[in-house]
C-alpha positions as a printed Julia matrix, in Angstrom:
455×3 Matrix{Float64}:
   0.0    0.0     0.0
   1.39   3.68   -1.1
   0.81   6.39    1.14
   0.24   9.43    0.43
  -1.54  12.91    2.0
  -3.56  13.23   -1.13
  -5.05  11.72   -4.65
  -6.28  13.43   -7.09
  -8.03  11.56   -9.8
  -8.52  13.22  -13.32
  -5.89  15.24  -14.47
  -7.84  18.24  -16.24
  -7.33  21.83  -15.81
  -8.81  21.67  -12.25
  -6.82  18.04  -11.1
  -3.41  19.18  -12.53
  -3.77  22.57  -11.03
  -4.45  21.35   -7.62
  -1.96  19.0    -7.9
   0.67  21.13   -8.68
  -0.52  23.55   -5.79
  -0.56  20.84   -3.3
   2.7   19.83   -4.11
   4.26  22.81   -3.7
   2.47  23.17   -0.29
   4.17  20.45    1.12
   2.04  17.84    0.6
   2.7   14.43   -0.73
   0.5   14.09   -3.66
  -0.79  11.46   -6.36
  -2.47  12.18   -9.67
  -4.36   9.41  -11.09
  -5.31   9.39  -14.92
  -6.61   7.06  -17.09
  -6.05   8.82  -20.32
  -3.95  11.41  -21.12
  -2.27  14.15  -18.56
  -4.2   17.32  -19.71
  -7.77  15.81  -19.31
 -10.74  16.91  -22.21
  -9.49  20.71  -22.14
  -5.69  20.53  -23.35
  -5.95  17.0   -25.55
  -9.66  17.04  -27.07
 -11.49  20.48  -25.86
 -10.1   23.81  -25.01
  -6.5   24.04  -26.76
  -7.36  21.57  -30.16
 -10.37  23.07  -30.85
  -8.91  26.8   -30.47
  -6.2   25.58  -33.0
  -8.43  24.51  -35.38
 -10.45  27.79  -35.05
  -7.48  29.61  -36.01
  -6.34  27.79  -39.2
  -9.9   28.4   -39.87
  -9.45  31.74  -39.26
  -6.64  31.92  -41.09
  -7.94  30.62  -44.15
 -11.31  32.75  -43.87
  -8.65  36.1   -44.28
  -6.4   34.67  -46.85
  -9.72  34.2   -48.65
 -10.58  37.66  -48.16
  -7.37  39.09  -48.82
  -8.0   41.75  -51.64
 -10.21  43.53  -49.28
  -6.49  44.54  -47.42
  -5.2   45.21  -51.05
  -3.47  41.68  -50.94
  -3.26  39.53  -53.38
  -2.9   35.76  -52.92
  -3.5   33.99  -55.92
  -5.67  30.8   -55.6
  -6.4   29.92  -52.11
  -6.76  25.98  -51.05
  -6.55  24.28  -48.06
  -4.57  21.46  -46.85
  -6.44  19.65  -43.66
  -4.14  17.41  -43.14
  -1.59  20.09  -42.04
  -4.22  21.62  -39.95
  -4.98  18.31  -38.02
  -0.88  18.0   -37.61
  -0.24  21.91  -36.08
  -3.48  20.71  -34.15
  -1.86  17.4   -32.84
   1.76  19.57  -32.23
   0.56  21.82  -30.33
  -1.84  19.33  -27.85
   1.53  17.23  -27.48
   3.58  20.45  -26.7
   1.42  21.45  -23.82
   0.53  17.9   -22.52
   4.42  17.65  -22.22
   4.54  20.9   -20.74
   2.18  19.99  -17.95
   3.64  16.19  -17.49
   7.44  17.82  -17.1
   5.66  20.68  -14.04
   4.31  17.5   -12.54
   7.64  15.56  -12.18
   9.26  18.85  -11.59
   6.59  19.37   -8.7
   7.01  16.08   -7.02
   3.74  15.16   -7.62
   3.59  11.04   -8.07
   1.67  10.25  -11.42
  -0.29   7.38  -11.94
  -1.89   5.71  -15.25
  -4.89   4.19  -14.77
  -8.64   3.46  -14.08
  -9.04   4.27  -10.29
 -11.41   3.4    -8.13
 -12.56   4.39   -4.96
 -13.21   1.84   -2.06
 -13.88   4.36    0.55
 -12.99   7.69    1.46
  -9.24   6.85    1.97
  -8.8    3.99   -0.37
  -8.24   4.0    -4.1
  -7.17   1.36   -6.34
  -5.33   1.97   -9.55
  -4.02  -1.17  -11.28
  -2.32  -2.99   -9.35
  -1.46  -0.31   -6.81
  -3.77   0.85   -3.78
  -3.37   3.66   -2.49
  -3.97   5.21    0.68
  -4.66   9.08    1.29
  -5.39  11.21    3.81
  -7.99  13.78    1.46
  -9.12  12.95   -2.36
  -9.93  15.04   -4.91
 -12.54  14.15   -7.22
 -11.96  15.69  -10.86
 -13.18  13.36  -13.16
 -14.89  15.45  -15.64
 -17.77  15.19  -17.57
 -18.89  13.12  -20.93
 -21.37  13.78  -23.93
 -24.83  13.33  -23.23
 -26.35  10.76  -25.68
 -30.19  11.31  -25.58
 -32.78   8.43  -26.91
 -32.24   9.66  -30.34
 -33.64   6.84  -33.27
 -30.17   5.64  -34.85
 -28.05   7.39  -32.6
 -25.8    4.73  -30.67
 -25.47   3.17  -33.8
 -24.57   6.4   -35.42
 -22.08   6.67  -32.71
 -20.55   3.08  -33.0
 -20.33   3.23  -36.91
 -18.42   6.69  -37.11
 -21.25   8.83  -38.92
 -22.13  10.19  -35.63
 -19.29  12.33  -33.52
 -18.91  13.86  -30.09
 -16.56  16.57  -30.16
 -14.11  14.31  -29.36
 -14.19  12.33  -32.11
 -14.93  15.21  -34.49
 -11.22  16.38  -33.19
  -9.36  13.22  -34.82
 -11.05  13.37  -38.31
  -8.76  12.97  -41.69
 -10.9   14.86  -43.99
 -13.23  17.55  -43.6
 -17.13  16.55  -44.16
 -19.16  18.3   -47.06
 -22.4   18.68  -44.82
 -22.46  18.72  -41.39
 -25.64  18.59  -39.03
 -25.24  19.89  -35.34
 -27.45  18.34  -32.39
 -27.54  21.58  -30.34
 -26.74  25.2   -29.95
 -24.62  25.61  -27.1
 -21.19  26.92  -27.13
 -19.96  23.38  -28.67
 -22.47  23.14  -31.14
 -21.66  26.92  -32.0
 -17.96  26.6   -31.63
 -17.7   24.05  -34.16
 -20.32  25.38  -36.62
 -18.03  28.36  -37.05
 -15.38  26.58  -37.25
 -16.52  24.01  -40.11
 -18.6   26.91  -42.15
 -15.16  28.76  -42.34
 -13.51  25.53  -43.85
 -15.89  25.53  -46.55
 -18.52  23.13  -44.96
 -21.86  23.46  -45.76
 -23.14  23.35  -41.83
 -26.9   23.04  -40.43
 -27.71  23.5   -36.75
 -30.56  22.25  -34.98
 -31.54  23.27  -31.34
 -34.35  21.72  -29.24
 -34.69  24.83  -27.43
 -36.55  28.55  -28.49
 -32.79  30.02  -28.65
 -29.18  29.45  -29.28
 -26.82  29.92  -27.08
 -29.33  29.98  -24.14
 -27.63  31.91  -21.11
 -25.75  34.75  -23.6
 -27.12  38.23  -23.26
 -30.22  38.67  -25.52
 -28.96  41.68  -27.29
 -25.31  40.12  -28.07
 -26.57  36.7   -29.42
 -29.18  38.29  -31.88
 -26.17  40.34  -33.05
 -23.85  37.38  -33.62
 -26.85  35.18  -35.3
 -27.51  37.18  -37.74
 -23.73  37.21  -38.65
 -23.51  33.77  -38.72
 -26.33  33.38  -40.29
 -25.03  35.87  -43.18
 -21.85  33.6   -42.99
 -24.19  30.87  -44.0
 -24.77  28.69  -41.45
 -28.45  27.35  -41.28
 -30.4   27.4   -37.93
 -33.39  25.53  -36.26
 -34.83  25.9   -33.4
 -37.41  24.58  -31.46
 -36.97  21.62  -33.6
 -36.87  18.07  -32.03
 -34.26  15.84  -33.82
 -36.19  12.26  -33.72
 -33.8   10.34  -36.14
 -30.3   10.11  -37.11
 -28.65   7.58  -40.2
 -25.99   8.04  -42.8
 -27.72  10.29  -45.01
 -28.62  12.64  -42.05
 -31.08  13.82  -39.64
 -34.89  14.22  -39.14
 -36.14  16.32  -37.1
 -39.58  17.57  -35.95
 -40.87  21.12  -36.08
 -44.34  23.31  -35.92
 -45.79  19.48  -35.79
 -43.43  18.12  -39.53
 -41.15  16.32  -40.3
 -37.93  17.56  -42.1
 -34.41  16.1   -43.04
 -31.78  17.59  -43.19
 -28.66  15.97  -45.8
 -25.36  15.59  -44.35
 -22.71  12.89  -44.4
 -21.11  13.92  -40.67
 -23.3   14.72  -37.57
 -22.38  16.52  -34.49
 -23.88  15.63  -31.14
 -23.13  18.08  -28.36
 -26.25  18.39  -26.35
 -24.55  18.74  -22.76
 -22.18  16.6   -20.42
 -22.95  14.4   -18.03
 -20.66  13.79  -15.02
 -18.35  11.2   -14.68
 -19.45   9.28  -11.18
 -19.28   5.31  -11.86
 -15.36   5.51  -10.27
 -16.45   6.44   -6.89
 -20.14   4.99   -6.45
 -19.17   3.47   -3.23
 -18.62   6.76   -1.7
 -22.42   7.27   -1.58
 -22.33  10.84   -1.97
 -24.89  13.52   -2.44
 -25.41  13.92   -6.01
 -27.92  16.67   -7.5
 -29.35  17.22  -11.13
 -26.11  18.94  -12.27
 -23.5   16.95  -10.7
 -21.47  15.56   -7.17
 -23.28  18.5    -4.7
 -20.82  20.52   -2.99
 -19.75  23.47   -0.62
 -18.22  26.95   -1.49
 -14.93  24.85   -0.25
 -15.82  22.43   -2.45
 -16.42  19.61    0.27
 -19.21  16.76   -0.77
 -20.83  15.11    1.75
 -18.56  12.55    2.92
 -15.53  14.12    5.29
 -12.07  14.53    3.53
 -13.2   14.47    0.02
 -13.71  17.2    -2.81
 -14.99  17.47   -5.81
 -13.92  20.29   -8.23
 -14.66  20.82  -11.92
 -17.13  19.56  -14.35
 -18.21  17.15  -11.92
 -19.75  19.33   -9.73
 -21.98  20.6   -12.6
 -21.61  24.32  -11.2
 -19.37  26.11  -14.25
 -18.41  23.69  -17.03
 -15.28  26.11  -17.63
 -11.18  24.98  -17.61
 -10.81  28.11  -15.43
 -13.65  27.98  -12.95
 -12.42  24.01  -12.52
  -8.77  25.29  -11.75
  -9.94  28.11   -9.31
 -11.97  25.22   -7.53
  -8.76  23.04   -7.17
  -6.87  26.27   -5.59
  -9.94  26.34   -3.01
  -9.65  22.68   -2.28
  -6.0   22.6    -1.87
  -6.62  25.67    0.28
  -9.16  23.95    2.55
  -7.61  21.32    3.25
  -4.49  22.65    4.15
  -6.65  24.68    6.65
  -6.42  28.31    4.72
 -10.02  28.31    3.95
 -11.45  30.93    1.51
 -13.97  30.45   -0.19
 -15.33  29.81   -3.91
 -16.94  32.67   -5.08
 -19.05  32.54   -8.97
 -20.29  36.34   -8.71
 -17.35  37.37  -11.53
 -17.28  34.12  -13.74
 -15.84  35.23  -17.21
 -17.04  32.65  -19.86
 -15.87  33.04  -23.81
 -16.69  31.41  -26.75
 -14.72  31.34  -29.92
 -16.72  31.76  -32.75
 -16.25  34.46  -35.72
 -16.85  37.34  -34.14
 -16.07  35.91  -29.93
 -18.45  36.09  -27.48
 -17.61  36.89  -23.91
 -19.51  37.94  -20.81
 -19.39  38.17  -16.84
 -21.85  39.12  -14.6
 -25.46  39.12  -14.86
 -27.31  39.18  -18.55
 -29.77  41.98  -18.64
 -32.78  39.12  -18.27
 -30.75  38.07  -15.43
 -30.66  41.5   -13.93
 -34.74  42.22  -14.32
 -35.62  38.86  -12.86
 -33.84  39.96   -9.81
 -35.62  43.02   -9.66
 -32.84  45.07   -9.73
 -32.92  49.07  -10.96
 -30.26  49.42  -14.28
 -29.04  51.37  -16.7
 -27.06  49.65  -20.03
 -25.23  51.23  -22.45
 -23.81  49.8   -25.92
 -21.15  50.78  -28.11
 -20.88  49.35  -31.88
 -17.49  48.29  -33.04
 -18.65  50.25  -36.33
 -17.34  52.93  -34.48
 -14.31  51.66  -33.08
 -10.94  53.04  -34.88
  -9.17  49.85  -34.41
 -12.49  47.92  -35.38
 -12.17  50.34  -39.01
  -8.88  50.1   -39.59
  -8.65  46.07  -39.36
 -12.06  45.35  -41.7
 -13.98  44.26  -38.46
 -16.67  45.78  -37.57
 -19.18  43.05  -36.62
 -20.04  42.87  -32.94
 -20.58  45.6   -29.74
 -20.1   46.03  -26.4
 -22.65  45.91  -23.66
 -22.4   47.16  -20.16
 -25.19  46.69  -17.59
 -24.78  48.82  -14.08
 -27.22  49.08  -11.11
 -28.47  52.57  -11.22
 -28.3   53.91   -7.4
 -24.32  53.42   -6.93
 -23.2   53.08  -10.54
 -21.83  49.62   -9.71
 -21.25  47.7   -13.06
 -22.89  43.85  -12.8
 -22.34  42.62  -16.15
 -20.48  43.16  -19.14
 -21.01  40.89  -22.49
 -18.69  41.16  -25.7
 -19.03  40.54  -29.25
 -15.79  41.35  -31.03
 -12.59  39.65  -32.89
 -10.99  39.54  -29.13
 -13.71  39.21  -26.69
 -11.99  36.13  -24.99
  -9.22  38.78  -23.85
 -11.02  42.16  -23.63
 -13.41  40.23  -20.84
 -10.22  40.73  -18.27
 -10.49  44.09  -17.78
 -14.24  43.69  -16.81
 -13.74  40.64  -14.25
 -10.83  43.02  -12.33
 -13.49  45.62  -12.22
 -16.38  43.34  -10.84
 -13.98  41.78   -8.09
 -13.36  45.42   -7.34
 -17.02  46.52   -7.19
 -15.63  49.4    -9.84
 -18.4   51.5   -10.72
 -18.99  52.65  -14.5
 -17.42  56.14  -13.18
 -14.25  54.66  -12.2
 -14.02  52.75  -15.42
 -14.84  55.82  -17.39
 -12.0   57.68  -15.81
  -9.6   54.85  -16.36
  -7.59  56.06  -19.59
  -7.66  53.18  -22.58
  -4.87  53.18  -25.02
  -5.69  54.32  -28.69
  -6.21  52.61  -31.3
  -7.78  49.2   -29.32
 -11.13  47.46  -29.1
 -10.91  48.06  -25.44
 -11.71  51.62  -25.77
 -15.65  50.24  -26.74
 -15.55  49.51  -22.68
 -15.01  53.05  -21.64
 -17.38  54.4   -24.28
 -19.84  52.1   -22.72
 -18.88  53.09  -19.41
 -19.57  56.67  -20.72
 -23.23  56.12  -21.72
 -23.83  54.23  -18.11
 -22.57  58.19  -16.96
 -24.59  60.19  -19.58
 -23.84  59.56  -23.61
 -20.58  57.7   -25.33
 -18.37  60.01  -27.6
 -18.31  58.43  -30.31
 -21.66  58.6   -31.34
């Protein structure tokens, strides 16, 4: 039996993380993972699929080129390289993380775990024995009772995201199962290759939880992109010639030769079922310290079903590490960033504006186009705004929500503020470098005060 003063099983962005932290605490700690060091985010989310996205990117410009006064000849594009940049750069950052492990101290081991109780894990032939555990094992495709869909899923015609990730050649039609930020994510991403791309979403809206204002703006962008849209449609049947699906009471099809299912995650429990612990609709139910029920153990990530973000899972691993080590603070969500890479990004933190009238609360918002950005002119894109929401009495800002080229990295700014409780004063009076997008934020910041510049 190996002893140690804590396991950690999964070794995502929130396992790795606390890992690493623990270990440089002082504490003797074991990573378990049955896959590959890195978890879904660096090896078949996060980093691949943001690769991808930017040789998509890439080739969407090159296209475009004579609007810059460039001329590039004839334009093709080789997928094969694509996939192998893709595949470099997982292996360079799995390698990255594997070599601050070692360096760490922290003792890695490759394998299916499972839990016998609260202290006791098995991992091939090893058992180990721990003072705390750390459950991060992540999450997994949903796979709803769809006609044809397991068997779509065993023959190769259906794809997670996972699978859509490894693919040798790109797909003349594909159909996505779902509007969320995966379904969206890739529908960009595939439309920009040259795919002819259909989305179908049970639900009255895409990209349910995104402010109102910001996802009609990038719809109808996408949609002028190309992409085809459905919702409230109810896909009843999958096969090789593509989906059926049921809307206003008919049936249509829809033709495509690849399908994409990403219609949620469901979390990865069947390695510690003996534990017994309290398990909600979302995932393992836990603290702000991120303690379950059952003394001495944790659960941080996906699992827990509270944020299914890389970030949000590695904050909750700092907590837990924290915690146990006795310097409690605790998990807060009220400044969550969340981004999503499409063509133009989306980013937000903070309350939507729907968000902000269901809790009865008196606002003001203010918007700024990126039509009338300088930057925004000068680089040929001009598709997306800025929206700031602020509670009217104090000024206090409560959400902010981004459609622009750089969303995923303007959205700092606005997270600092909210941890600060700045007010829409204080970010008005902070000076923003010219030319950038991130002067849109003070101009909205201005209209919270009285009226933007700029317009």
């Amino acid at each position: 039996m190996k002893k140690h003063d804590l396991v950690i099983i999964g070794s995502g962005p929130g396992g790795y993380v606390a890992a690493i932290k623990a270990a440089q605490q002082g504490l003797d700690t074991a990573l378990i993972e049955k896959e590959a060091v890195g978890g879904v985010c660096l090896n078949w989310g996060c980093i691949p699929t943001k690769a991808l996205l930017k040789s998509a990117k890439a080739y969407q410009i090159v296209q475009h080129a004579k609007d810059y006064g460039v001329n590039a000849g004839d334009v093709s594009l080789d997928f094969e390289a694509v996939m192998k940049r893709k595949n470099q750069g997982v292996k360079k950052l799995t390698g990255g993380v594997k070599h601050l492990l070692k360096k760490n101290g922290v003792t890695l081991y490759t394998g299916e775990a499972t839990v016998n109780d609260a202290t006791t894990i098995t991992v091939g032939d090893d058992t180990l024995k721990a003072k705390y555990l750390i459950l991060a094992t992540g999450a997994r495709p949903a796979v709803p009772p769809i006609d044809g869909l397991k068997e779509g899923l065993e023959k190769g015609f259906v794809k997670t995201s996972k699978e859509l990730l490894a693919i040798d050649k790109l797909p003349k039609k594909l159909a996505v199962i779902g509007g969320g930020i995966i379904g969206m994510e890739f529908a960009t991403m595939f439309n920009a290759f040259g795919v002819e791309v259909n989305v179908i979403e049970r639900e009255k809206n895409m990209l349910l939880g995104v402010d109102d204002e910001i996802r009609q703006a990038f719809l109808k962008k996408l949609k002028k992109d190309g992409v085809t849209m459905q919702t409230e449609a109810n896909v009843t049947a999958v096969s090789k010639e593509g989906l059926t699906y049921t809307k206003d009471d008919k049936d249509h099809t829809v033709e495509a030769d690849m399908i994409l299912l990403s219609v949620g995650m469901r979390p990865n429990v069947e390695s510690f079922e003996s534990l017994k612990l309290d398990i909600g609709q979302h995932g393992v139910k836990t603290d702000e310290y991120m303690r379950t029920s059952v003394k001495n153990v944790y659960a941080i990530g996906d699992l827990n079903g509270k944020y299914q973000l890389a970030h949000v899972a590695s904050k909750e691993g700092l907590v837990a590490v924290d915690t146990i080590l006795g310097h409690e603070h605790a998990m807060s969500y009220r400044a969550v960033p969340s981004g999503i890479y499409t063509f133009p990004e989306i980013a937000q933190v903070g309350l939507t504006e729907a968000e902000a009238k269901d809790q009865n609360i008196d606002y003001k918002t203010s918007t700024f186009p990126l039509a009338a950005n300088g930057k925004a002119i000068a680089e040929g894109e001009t598709d997306g705004l800025v929206k700031m929401i602020a509670e009217r009495k104090y000024g206090e800002v409560i959400g902010v929500h981004i459609l622009a080229p750089t969303a995923t990295d303007m959205i700092s700014e606005a997270v600092l503020g909210m941890n600060l409780e700045a007010t829409a004063e204080e970010y008005a009076r902070a000076i923003h470098p010219h030319p950038t997008l991130s002067e849109t934020l003070h101009e909205t910041a201005l209209g919270i005060l009285d009226k933007p510049i700029h317009i």
